[in-house]
C-alpha positions in Angstrom: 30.1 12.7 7.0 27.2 10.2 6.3 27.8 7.4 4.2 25.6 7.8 0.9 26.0 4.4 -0.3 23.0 3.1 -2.5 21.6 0.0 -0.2 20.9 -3.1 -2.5 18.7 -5.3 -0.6 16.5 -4.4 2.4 14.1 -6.3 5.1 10.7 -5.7 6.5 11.7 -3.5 9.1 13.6 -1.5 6.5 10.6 -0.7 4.5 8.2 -0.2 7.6 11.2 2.4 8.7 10.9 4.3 5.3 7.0 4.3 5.4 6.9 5.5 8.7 9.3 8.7 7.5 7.3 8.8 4.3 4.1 9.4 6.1 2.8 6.0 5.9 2.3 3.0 8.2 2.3 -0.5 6.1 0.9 -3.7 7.7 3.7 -6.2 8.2 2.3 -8.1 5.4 2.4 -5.6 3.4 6.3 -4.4 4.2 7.4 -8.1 3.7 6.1 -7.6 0.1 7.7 -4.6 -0.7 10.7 -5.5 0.6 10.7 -8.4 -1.8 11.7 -5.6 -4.6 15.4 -3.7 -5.2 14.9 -0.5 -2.2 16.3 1.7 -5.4 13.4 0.3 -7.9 10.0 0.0 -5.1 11.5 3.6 -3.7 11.3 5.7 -7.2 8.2 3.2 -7.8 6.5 4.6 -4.7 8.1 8.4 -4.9 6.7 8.8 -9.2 3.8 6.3 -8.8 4.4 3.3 -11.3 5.6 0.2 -10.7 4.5 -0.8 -7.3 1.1 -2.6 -6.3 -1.4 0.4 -5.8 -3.1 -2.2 -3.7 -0.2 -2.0 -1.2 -1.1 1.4 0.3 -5.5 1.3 -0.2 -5.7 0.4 3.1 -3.6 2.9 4.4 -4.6 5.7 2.2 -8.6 4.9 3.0 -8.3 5.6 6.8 -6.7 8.9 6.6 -8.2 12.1 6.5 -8.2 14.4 3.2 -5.8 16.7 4.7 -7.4 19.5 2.9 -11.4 18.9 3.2 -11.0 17.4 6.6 -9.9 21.0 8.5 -12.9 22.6 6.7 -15.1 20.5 7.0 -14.3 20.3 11.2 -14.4 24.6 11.0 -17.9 24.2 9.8 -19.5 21.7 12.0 -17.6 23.8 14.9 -19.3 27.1 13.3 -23.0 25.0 12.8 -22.4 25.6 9.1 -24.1 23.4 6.1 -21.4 23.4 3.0 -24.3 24.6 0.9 -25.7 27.4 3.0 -22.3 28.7 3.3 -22.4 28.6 -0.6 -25.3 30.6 -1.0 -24.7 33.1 1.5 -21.5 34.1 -0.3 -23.1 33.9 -3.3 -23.2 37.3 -5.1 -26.8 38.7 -6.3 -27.6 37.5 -9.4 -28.2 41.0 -12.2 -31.2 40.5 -14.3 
């Protein structure tokens, strides 16, 4: 059976390891500052979004993708589709 022991301290590596498993890659910088706070506190900090430096994950979070426009967005150039013609062609008749 696993051992479910809370951890009460944790290094670099540690918090690069969770990151990578949480979706996220942090610079080494930016693990070694994390891993300054209790794993328990910065781990509910990052899972509810309070208490951690929002400045921690910017970089990160401004080279990805938005999962959801980035698909449609690719389906569209593929199909030679503008966003706004696509609009207006499904655009129903307007009654007078």
């Amino acid at each position: 059976m696993a051992d479910l022991t809370s951890i009460t301290s944790w290094t670099s590596d540690d918090v690069q390891h969770f990151a990578r498993r949480a979706g996220f890659g942090l610079s080494p910088e930016n693990a070694a500052q994390l891993a300054t706070q209790a794993p328990g506190s910065a781990i509910d900090a990052w899972v509810d979004g309070t208490g951690l430096d929002p400045t921690l994950f910017a970089d990160v979070l401004a080279t990805r993708a938005d999962p959801v426009a980035e698909p449609v967005a690719e389906r569209r150039a593929i199909a030679g589709v503008e966003p706004t013609a696509r609009r207006q062609k499904h655009q129903p008749a307007a009654h007078s």
